[in-house]
C-alpha positions as a Python dict, from the first residue, in 0.01 Angstrom:
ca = {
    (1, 'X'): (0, 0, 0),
    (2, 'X'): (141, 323, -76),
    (3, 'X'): (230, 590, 188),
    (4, 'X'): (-99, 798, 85),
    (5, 'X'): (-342, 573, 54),
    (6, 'X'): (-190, 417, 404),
    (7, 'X'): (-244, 806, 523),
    (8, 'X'): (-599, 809, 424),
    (9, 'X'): (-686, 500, 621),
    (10, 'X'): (-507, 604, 880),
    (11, 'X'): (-657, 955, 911),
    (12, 'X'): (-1011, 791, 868),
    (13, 'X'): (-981, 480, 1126),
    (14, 'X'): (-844, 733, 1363),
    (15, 'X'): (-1135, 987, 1328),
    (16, 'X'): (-1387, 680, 1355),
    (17, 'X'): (-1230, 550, 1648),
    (18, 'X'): (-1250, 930, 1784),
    (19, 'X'): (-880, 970, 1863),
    (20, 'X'): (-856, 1302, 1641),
    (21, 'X'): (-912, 1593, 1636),
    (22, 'X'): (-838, 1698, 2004),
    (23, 'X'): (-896, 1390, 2140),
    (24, 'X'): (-607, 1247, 2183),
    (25, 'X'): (-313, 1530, 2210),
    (26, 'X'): (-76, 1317, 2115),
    (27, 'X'): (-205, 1284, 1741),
    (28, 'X'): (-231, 1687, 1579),
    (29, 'X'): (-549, 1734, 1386),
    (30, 'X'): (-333, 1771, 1063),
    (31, 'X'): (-138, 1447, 1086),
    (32, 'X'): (-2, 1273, 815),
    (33, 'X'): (223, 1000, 842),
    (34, 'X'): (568, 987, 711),
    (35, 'X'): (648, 629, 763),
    (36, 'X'): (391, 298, 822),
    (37, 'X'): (427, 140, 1125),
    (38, 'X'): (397, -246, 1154),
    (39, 'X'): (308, -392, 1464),
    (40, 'X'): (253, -788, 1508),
    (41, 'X'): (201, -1031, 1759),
    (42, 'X'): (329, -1363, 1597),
    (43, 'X'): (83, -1414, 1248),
    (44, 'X'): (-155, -1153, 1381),
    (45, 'X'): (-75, -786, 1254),
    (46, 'X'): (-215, -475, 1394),
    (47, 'X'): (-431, -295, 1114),
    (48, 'X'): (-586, 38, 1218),
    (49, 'X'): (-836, -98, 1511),
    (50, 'X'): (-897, -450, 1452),
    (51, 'X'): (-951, -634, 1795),
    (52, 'X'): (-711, -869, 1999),
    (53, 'X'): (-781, -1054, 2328),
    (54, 'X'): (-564, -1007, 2597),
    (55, 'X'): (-439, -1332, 2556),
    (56, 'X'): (-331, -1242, 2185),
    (57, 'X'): (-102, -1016, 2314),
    (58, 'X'): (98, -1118, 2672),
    (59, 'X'): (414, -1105, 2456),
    (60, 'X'): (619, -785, 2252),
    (61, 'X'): (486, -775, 1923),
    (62, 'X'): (768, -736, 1673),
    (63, 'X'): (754, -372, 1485),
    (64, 'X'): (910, -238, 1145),
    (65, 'X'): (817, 88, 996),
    (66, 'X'): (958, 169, 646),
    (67, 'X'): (1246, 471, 617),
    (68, 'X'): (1092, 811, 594),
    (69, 'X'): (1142, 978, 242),
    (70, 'X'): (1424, 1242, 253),
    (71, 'X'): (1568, 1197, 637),
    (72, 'X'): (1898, 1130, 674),
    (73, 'X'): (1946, 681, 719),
    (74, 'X'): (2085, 748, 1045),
    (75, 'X'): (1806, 920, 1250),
    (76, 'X'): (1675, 678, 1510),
    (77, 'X'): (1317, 656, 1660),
    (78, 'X'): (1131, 636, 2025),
    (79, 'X'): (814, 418, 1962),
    (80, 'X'): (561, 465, 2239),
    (81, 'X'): (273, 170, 2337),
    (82, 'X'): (-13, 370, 2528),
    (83, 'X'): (-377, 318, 2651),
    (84, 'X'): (-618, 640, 2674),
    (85, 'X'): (-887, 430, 2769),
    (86, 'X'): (-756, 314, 3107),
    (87, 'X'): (-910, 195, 3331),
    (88, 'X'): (-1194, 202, 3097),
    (89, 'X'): (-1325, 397, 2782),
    (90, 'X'): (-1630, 578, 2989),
    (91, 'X'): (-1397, 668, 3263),
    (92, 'X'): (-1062, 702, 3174),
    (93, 'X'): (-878, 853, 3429),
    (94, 'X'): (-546, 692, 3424),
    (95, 'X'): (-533, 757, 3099),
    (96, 'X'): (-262, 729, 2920),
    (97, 'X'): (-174, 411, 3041),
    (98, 'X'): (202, 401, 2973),
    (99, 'X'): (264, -11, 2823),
    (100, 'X'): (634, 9, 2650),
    (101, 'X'): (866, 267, 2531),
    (102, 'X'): (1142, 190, 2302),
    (103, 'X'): (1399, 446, 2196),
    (104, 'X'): (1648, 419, 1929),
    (105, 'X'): (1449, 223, 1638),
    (106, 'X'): (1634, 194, 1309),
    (107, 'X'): (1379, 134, 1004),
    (108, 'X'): (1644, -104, 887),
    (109, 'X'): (1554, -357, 1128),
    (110, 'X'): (1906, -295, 1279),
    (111, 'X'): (1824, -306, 1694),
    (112, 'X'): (2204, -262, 1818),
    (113, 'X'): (2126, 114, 1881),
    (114, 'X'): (1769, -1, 2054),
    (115, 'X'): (1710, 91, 2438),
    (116, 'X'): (1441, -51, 2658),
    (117, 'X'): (1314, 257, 2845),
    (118, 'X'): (977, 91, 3003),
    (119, 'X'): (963, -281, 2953),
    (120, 'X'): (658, -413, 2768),
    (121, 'X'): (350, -474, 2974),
    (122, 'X'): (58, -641, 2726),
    (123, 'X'): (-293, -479, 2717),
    (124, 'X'): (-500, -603, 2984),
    (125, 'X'): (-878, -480, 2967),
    (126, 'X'): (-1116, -623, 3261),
    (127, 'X'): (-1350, -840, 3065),
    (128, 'X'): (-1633, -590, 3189),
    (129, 'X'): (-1495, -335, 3035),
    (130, 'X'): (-1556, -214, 2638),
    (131, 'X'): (-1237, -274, 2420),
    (132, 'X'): (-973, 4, 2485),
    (133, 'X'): (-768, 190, 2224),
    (134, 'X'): (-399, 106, 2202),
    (135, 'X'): (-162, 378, 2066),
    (136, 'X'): (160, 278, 1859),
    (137, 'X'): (295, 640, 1813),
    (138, 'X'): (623, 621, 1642),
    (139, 'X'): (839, 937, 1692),
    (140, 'X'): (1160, 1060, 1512),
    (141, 'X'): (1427, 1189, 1766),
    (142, 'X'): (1588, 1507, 1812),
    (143, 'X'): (1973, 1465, 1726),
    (144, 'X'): (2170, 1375, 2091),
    (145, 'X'): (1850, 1176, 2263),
    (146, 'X'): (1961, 1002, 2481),
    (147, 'X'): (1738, 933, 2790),
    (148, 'X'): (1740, 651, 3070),
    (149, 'X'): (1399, 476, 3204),
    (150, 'X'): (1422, 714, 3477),
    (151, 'X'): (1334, 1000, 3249),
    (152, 'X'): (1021, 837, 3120),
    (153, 'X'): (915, 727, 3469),
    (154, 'X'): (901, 379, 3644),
    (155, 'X'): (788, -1, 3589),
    (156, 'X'): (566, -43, 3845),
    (157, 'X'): (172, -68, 3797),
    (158, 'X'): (69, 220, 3949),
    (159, 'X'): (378, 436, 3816),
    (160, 'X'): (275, 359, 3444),
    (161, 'X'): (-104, 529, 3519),
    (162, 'X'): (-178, 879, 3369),
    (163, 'X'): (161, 911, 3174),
    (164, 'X'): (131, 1263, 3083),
    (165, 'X'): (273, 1157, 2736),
    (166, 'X'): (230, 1495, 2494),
    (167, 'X'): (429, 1645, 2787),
    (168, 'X'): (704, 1413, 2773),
    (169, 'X'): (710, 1400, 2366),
    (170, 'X'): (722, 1835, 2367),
    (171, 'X'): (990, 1803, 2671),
    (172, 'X'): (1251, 1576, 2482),
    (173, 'X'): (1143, 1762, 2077),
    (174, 'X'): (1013, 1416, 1975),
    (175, 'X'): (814, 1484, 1595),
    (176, 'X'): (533, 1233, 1542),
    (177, 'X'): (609, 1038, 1205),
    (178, 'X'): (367, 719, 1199),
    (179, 'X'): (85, 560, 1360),
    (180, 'X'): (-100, 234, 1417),
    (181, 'X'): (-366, 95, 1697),
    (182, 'X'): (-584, -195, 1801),
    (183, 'X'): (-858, -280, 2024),
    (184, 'X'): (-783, -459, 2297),
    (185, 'X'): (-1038, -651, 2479),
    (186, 'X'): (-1023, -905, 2807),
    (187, 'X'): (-1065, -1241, 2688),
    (188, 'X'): (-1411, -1309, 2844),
    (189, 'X'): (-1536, -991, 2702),
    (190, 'X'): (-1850, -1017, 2497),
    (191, 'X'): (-2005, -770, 2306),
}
């Protein structure tokens, strides 16, 4: 799929899933993407909302994303794994739900440069609970980024809750170059 049409999906699964505009800070209104973002849990790929059971997803999904046109080969990427639905869509106060944050991505595949800054920790809805919205936001970084898990906060439960994340992308000049999302559900959810 070309870059455009993959924008045009993109743009309308996000609006349909109401995660722009304003929504979701993290995402401007104008957004289009500059890379695609591949995001998959064994056979099972991510594609714009499509649902996965908790189950589904226990382990780190492998990701790839595709060089952006006219950006220098050796730029490196943070890729961020968030929830804005926690602890559930109709009240989501610990939203966003901090899940993984990698830094350091090369769209070659090559992971020698990539850092571990919060280790993954799989969706997890309460069956009782609607299906929540799962952010992959993959950002380019600012030349000399080079943070620690302490600057992104820490691994416990409670310390991943209400991740103010558009303040932490603005603090460390991260630029917003592709996107992809699921639903997640609990695996005795029923619709």
């Amino acid at each position: 799929m070309s870059l455009a049409a993959h924008a045009q999906d993109l743009s309308a699964s996000l609006a349909k899933a109401g995660l722009v505009p304003g929504s979701a800070p993290l995402i401007p209104d104008a957004f289009t993407p500059s890379t695609q973002v591949t995001v998959s849990f064994g056979e099972k790929v991510v594609q714009l909302g499509n649902l996965f059971r908790a189950s589904e997803c226990k382990t780190a999904p492998s990701v790839e994303f595709t060089a952006e046109q006219g950006v220098d080969a050796s730029k490196r990427y943070t890729l961020l794994l968030v929830d804005p639905d926690a602890p559930t869509p109709d009240e989501p106060k610990f939203a966003y739900w901090r899940h993984w944050v990698l830094s350091g991505l090369a769209p070659s595949g090559d992971s020698d440069s990539k850092k571990v800054l919060t280790e993954y920790l799989g969706p997890g809805p309460k069956d009782e609970s609607k299906p929540h919205r799962y952010l992959y936001l993959l950002f380019r970084e600012p030349e000399g980024f080079n943070l620690k898990k302490e600057d992104v906060g820490g691994e416990e439960f409670v310390e991943r809750r209400s991740f103010k994340a558009a303040e932490w992308v603005d603090k460390y000049g991260l630029v917003l170059v592709g996107v992809n999302w699921m639903l997640g559900a609990g695996d005795g959810w029923t619709s």
